[in-house]
C-alpha positions, 0 to 999 in steps of 0.5 A: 397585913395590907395586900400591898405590904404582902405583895409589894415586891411581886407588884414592883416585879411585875411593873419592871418587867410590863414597863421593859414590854411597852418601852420595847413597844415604844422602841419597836413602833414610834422609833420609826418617827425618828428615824423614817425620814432619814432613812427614806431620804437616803441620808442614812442607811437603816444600820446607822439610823439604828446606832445613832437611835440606840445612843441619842434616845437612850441619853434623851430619855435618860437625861431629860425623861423625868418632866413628860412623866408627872403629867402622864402619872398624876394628870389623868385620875383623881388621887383622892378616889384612890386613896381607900383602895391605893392597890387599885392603882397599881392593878391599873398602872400594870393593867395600861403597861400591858394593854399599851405594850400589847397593842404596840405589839400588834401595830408593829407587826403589821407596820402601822405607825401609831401613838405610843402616848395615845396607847398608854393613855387610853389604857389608863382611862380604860382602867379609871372607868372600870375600876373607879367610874366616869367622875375619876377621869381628869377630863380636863388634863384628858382633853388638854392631852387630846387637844395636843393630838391635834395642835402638834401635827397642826405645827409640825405641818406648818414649820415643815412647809416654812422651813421647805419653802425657805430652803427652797426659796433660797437655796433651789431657786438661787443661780448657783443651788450648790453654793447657795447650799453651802452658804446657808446650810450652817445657818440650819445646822446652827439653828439644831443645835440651839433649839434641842440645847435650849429646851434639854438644858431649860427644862431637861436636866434637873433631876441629874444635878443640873441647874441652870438658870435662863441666862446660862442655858441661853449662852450654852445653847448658842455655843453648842449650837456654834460648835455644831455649825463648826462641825458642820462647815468641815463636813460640808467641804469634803462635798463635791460638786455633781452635774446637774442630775435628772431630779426636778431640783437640779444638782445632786451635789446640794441634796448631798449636803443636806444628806449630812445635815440629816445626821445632826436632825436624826440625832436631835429628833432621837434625843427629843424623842426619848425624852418625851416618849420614855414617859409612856413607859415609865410614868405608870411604872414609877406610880407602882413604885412610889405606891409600894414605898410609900406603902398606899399614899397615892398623892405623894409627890415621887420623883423618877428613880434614875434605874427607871429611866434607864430600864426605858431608855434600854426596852426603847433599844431592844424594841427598835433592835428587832422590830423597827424596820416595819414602821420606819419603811412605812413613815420613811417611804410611804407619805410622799417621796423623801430627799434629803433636803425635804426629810430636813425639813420635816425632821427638824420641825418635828424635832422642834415640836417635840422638844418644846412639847417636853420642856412644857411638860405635855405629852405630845404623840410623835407620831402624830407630830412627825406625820404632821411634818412630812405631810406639811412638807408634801403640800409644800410641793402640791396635793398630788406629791401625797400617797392617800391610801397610806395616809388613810391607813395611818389615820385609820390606825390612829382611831383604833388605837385609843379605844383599843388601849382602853377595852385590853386595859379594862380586862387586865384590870379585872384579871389583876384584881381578880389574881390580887384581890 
């Protein structure tokens, strides 16, 4: 009797619960990238950034979760080095669930925003070296992962200072900021709604029955856009406008409509998310899974189960529930001072880098992504607007994190093995 036949339900088991413990790493640590611009600008208080993030990351890693989990299940190892010895496999994927989760863990307590992507996939390179040596790696698919470490900062950075310079250009520098304001806001809000709407239902989801082809996904993303805009407009006219305040960009008034546009950019960046960091935690686990049913075939094709994206969408909650805070004060208030109007910017570029990251399949480090949005947006008013010592520590946390991931996976490597084997 194989050992994967003896001790298939035990390993199933195990990956549930090591799969819950680093989707609450993912809740409790990259959350913040959701939602720490929202909260920093004010737009919204810690309370509601928490509901609006329970709802939206819960639907996005549910519905639009299963493309961003092949690439991290069958990208970076070689299946064919597994297929003598397939449990090896899964003392691996439990190995990176608990390597991953465990760092998490300790990132979240001290407050440093890392990546949940570059956790897990240092943890699983950890393992491929120690169990199946240097030749196993995809280092292709590896470096291609590393590549989009770099790019999406890159263009989270430059959407941000675009779209903050032609928030500035046309509304702070009009003659009349607040009507300006309420004239070209819609167009913004219009703009959310299309791009998250494109690239869920372009990519997203087919694996809960929907299928629409371009052109369909195209119209329904122009009506769901319109019919944001809508909602938009007649949250707009309850806002009043204010005296010319203290604040450099005069009327508080227009900072107070982009405090409502901060809710559509939350709910889409929290969807975006979910969609594309719930693979951190259920791709290794959905490789347990098929390995067991499928009694060792490691090249099998397996689609997600529908509970699995379910158990990560619920971790991301409870993660975000009890530790989030940290993190979210580090990314929301630490970078650069937040308004409204720049927290916009920088969510919605990052929204959009995420969400075209999740339609192709890559995945991205949010992290890395929105920290490339705020930055962008700092520079967009001048070097001296950015906190250095902050953003030393970030990058700082950045470097430890992958050879971290890898030497806590190559010891749980050995101890699984050791306990299995």
């Amino acid at each position: 009797m194989s050992i994967i036949a003896q001790h298939g339900d035990i390993f199933i088991l195990l990956a549930c619960a090591f799969g819950f413990f680093m989707a609450w790493g993912v809740g409790a640590n990259d959350v913040a990238n959701a939602m720490g611009t929202s909260v920093g600008s004010r737009a919204i208080t810690i309370k509601q950034a928490i509901l609006i993030a329970i709802v939206f990351e819960f639907l996005g890693a549910w519905l639009a979760g299963g493309q961003v989990t092949e690439t991290i299940r069958k990208g970076i190892i070689d299946p064919a080095l597994l297929e003598q010895d397939p449990q090896l496999l899964i003392y691996g994927m439990l190995a990176s669930l608990l390597a991953a989760g465990t760092w998490l863990l300790i990132a979240s307590m001290k407050g440093w925003p890392v990546s949940t992507t570059h956790s897990i996939v240092g943890a699983i390179v950890g393992f491929a070296l120690a169990g199946l040596g240097i030749d196993a790696i995809g280092w292709s698919k590896v470096g291609q992962i590393a590549a989009s470490w770099v790019v999406s900062p890159v263009l989270a950075g430059s959407i941000a200072f675009m779209l903050f310079k032609s928030i500035q250009s046309m509304i702070f520098d009009a003659e009349d900021p607040f009507a300006a304001a309420k004239r070209y806001v819609p167009m913004y809000v219009f703009l959310v709604g299309f791009i998250v709407s494109m690239v869920t239902l372009t990519k997203g989801l087919k694996h809960v029955g929907l299928h629409l082809n371009f052109t369909e996904s195209l119209l329904l993303s122009v009506l769901l856009g319109l019919v944001l805009m809508f909602i938009g407009i007649q949250r707009e006219k309850r806002i009043a406008r204010s005296q010319r305040q203290s604040d450099a960009f005069g009327f508080q008034g227009v900072e107070r409509v982009f405090g409502v546009l901060m809710i559509f950019t939350a709910c889409a960046m929290a969807f975006a998310h979910g969609s594309n960091d719930v693979a951190n935690a259920v791709g290794p686990l959905a490789a347990v899974i098929s390995v067991v049913n499928t009694q060792g075939d490691v090249g099998g094709s397996a689609s997600v189960p529908w509970w699995v994206l379910i158990l990560g969408g619920g971790g991301i909650v409870a993660g975000l529930i009890t530790y989030g805070h940290k993190v979210i004060a580090t990314v929301g208030t630490g970078i650069t001072e937040l308004t409204p109007s720049r927290g916009f910017a920088a969510t919605l570029a990052a929204a959009t880098t995420v969400v075209l990251a999740s339609g192709t399949g890559l995945p991205i480090s949010t992290t890395h992504t929105l920290v490339g949005a705020v930055l962008g947006v700092g520079l967009a008013r001048g070097i001296a607007a950015l906190n250095m010592r902050v953003l030393g520590t970030i990058v700082m946390s950045w470097l430890i994190t992958l050879p971290a991931g890898a030497g806590l996976a190559i010891a749980f490597f050995f101890m699984f093995k050791g306990i299995f084997g």
